[in-house]
C-alpha positions as CSV (number, residue, x, y, z in Angstrom):
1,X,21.6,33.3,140.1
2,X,22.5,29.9,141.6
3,X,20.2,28.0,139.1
4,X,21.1,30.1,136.1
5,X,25.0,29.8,136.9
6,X,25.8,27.0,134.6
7,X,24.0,28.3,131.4
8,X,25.4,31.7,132.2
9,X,28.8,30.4,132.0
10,X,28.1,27.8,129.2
11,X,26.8,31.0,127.4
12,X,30.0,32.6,127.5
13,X,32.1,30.1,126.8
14,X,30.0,28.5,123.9
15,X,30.8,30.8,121.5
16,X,34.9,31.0,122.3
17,X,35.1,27.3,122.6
18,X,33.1,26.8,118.9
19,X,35.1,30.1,117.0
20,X,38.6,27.3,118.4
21,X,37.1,24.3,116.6
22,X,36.1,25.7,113.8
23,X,39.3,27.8,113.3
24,X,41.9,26.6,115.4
25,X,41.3,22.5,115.7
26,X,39.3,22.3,112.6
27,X,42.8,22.4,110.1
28,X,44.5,20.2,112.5
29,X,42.4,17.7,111.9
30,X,41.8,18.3,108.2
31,X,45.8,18.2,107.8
32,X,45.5,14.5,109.3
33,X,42.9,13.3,107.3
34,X,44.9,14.7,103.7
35,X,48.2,13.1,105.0
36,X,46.7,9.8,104.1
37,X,45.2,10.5,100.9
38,X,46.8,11.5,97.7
39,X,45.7,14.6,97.2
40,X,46.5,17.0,95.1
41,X,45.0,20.5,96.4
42,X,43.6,21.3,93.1
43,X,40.4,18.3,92.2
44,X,38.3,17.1,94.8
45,X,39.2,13.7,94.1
46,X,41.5,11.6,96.0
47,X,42.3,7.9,96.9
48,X,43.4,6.7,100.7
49,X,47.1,5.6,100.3
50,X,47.5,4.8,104.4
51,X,50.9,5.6,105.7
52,X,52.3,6.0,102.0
53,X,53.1,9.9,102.2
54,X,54.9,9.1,105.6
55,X,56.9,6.0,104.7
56,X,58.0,8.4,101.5
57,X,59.0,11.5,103.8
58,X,62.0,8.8,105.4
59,X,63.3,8.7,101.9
60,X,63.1,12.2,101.0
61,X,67.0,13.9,101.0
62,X,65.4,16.9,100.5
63,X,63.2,16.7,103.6
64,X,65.5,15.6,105.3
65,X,68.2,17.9,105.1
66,X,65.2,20.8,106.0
67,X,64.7,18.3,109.1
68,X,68.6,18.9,109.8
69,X,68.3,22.8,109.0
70,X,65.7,23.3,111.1
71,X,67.7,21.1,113.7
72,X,70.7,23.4,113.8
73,X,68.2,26.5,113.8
74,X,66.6,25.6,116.9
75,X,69.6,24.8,118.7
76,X,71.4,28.0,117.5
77,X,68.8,30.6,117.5
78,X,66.7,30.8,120.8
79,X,70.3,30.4,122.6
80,X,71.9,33.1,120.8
81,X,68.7,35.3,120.8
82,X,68.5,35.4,124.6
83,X,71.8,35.2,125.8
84,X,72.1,38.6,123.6
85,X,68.7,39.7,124.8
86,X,69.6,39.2,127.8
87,X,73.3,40.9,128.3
88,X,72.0,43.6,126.0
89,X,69.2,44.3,128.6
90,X,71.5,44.2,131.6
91,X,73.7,46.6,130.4
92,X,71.2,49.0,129.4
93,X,69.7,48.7,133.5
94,X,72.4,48.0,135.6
95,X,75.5,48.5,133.2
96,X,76.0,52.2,134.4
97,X,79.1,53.7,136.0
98,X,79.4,52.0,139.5
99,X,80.8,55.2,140.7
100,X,76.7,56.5,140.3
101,X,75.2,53.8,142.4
102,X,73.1,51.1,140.2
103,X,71.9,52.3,137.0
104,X,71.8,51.4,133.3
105,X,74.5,52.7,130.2
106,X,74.1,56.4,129.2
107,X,71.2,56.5,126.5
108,X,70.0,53.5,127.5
109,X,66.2,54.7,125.9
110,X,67.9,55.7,122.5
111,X,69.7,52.2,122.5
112,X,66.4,50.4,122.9
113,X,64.8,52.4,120.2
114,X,67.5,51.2,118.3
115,X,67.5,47.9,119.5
116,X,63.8,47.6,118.6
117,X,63.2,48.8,115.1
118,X,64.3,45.9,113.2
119,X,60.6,45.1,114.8
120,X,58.8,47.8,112.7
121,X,59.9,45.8,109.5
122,X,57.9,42.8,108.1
123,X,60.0,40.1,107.5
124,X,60.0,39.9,103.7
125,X,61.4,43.5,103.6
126,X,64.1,42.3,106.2
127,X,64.9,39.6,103.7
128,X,65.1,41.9,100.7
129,X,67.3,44.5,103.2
130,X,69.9,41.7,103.9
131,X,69.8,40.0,100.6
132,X,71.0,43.4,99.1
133,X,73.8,43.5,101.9
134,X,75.1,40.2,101.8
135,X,75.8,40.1,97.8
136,X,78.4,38.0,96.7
137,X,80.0,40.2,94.9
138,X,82.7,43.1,95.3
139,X,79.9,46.1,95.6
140,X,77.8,44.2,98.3
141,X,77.8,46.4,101.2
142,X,79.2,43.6,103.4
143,X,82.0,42.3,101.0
144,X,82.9,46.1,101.0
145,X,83.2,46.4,104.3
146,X,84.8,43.3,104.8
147,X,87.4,44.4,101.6
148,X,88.2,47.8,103.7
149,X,89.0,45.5,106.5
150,X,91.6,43.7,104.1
151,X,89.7,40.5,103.8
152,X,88.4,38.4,100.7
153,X,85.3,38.3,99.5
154,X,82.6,36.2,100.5
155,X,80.2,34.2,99.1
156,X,77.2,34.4,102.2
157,X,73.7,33.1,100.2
158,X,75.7,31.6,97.7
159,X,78.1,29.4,99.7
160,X,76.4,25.8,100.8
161,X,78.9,26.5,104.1
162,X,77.8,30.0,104.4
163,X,74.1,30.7,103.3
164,X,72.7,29.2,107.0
165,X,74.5,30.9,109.0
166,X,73.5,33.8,107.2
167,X,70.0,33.2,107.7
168,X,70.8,32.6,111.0
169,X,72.3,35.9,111.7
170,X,69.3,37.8,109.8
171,X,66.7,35.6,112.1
172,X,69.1,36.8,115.6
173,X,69.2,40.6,114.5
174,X,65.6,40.7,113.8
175,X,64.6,39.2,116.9
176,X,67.4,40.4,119.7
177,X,65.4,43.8,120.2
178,X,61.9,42.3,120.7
179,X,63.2,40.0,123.2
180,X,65.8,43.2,124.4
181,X,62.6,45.4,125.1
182,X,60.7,42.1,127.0
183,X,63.7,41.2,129.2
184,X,63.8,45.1,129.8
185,X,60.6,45.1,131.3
186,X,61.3,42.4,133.4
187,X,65.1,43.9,134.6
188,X,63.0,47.2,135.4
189,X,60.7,45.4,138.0
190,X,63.1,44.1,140.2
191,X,63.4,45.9,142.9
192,X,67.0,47.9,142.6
193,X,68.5,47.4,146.7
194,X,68.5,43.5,145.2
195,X,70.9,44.9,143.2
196,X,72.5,47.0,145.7
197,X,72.5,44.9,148.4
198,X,74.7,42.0,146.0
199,X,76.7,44.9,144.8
200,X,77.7,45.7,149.2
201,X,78.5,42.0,149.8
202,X,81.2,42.2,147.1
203,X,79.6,40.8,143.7
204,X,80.7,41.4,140.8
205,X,78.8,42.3,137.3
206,X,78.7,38.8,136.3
207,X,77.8,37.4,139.1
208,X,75.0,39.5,140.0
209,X,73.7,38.8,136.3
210,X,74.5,35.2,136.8
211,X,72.9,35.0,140.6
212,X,70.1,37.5,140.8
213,X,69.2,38.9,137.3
214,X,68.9,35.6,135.5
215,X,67.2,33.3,138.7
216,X,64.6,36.2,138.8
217,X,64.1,36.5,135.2
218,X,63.8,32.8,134.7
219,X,59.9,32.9,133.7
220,X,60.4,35.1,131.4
221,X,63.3,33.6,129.6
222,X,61.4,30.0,129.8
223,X,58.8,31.7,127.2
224,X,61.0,33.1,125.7
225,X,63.0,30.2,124.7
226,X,59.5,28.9,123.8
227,X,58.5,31.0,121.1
228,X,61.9,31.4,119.7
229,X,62.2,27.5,119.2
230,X,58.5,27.4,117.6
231,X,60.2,30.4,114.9
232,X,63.1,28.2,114.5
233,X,60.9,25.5,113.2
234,X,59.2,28.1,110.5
235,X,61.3,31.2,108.9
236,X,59.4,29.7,105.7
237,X,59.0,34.1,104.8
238,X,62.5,34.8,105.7
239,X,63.9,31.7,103.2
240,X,61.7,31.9,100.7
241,X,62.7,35.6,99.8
242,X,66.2,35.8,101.0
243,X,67.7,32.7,99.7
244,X,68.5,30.9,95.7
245,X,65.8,28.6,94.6
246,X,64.8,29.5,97.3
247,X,66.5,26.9,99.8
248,X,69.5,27.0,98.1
249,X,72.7,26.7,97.0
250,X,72.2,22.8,97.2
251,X,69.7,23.1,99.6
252,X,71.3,24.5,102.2
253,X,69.2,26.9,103.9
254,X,66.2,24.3,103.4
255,X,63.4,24.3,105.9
256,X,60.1,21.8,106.4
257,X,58.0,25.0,105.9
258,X,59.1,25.9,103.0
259,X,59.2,22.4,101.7
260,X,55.5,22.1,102.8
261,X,54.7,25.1,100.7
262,X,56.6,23.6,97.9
263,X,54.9,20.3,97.7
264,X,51.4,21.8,98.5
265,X,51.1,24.6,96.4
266,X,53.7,24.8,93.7
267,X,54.0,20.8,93.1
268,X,50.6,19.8,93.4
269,X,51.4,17.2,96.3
270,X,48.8,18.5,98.8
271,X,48.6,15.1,101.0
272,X,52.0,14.7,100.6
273,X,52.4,17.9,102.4
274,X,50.0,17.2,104.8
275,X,52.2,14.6,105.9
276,X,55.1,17.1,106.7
277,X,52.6,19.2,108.5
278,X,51.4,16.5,110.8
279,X,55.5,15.5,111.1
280,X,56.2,19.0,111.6
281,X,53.6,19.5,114.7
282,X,54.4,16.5,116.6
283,X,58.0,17.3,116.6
284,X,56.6,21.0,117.7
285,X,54.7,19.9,119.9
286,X,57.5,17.0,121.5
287,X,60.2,20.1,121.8
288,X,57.9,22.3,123.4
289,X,57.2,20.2,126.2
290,X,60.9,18.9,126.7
291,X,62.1,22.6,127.0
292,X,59.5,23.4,129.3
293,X,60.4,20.4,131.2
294,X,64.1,21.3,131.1
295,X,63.8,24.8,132.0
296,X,61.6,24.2,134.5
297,X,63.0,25.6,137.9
298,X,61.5,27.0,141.1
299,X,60.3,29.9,141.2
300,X,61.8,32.8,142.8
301,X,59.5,35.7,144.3
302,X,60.6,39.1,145.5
């Protein structure tokens, strides 16, 4: 066994480590070589143009108010998401009646079913679900509800001012219940006389979220924040059905996905989009690594 250990394990991970390059680093590096050629997708012709594509993506408005969208998206989105996630999830395990010792809200299990099923729905439907709500005009179910309320009409996909924010609140209620259900998880493991024993020496609700549920949980939230940034920098399914043009009004809910699916498929600018991929990963890969830096804290067993 002691001479056949390193092709047994070479064995094993051969195949893994080739089905990765092939599929995984493969288009990473394809993406780099068509960002300096003018491709255009469709012949297989195409002329090196160096750091052209680049040097144009400086000048491009329209890319660059994506690069703002997607700014405001990933500062708005992952801190909403889990700061609602994360209440939400208190409530439903330690929100009870103090009067009954420490225990979650009444019908806790039907409010995480309910919590969860925006989950169940692919994300076009969402967008056609919300699209219907959020009408502009009179009928919309939102205006209507907003019109019984006394207030004016308003104008959510179609205002420049509004139509983010709306996307915004579609990306937060379609991802509050996943993150709900996996701060849940992590609530239920703590052991409950934590709990207890902060509740004896006089701490309030807030501060036991604020000093024992959140330090303990902070693992969990770190991912969290994680993948919620990397969907910040995408939502190219939820804009392109949802939204005028799509991107619109004036480009204001425009994203670099959706402008890298623009340019490489519908405009025939396949190196040119290749260029906003390559843009697109580095500044994944850059925020990735600051938030793990910046959320990185000791751990805290129990």
């Amino acid at each position: 066994m002691k001479h056949g250990r390193i092709p047994f394990i070479v064995g094993f991970l051969a195949p893994g480590l080739l089905l990765y390059a092939v599929f995984v680093l493969s288009p990473f590096v394809q993406a780099f070589h068509y960002s300096l050629t003018n491709w255009t997708g469709i012949t297989p012709e195409f002329e090196y143009v160096g750091f052209q594509n680049f040097r144009r993506l400086a000048h491009n408005s329209v890319f660059l108010a994506a690069l703002k969208n997607n700014a405001l998206l990933l500062l708005v989105v992952p801190a909403l998401t889990v700061f609602l996630a994360l209440v939400y999830a208190f409530l439903l395990n330690v929100g009870g009646s103090a009067s009954a010792g420490i225990r979650g809200i009444k019908g806790s299990g039907f409010y995480k079913l309910i919590f969860f099923m925006p989950q169940v729905l692919s994300i076009p439907v969402i967008a056609v679900i919300w699209s219907v709500i959020l009408e502009p005009t009179k009928t919309g179910l939102a205006n209507s509800a907003l019109g019984f309320l006394g207030l004016d009409t308003k104008r959510f996909l179609a205002d420049p001012d509004l139509a983010l924010w709306s996307v915004i609140w579609v990306v937060v209620w379609g991802s509050v219940g996943f993150y709900l259900v996996l701060f849940n998880a992590a609530i239920s493991s703590v052991p409950r006389e934590l709990f207890e024993s902060a509740a004896i020496d006089g701490a309030g609700r807030f501060q036991s979220f604020a000093r024992v549920t959140l330090p303990l949980l902070w693992d969990t939230v770190q991912t969290s924040w994680v993948y919620l940034a990397i969907l910040a920098l995408d939502l190219y399914a939820l804009v392109a059905v949802m939204t005028v043009g799509p991107g619109g009004p004036d480009n204001a809910t425009q994203v670099m996905s959706l402008q890298i699916a623009q340019n490489g498929f519908q405009f025939g600018r396949a190196g040119y989009a290749s260029a906003m991929g390559v843009v697109l990963f580095f500044i994944t890969l850059v925020i990735a690594a600051i938030m793990l830096r910046i959320t990185r804290r000791d751990r805290v067993e129990f």
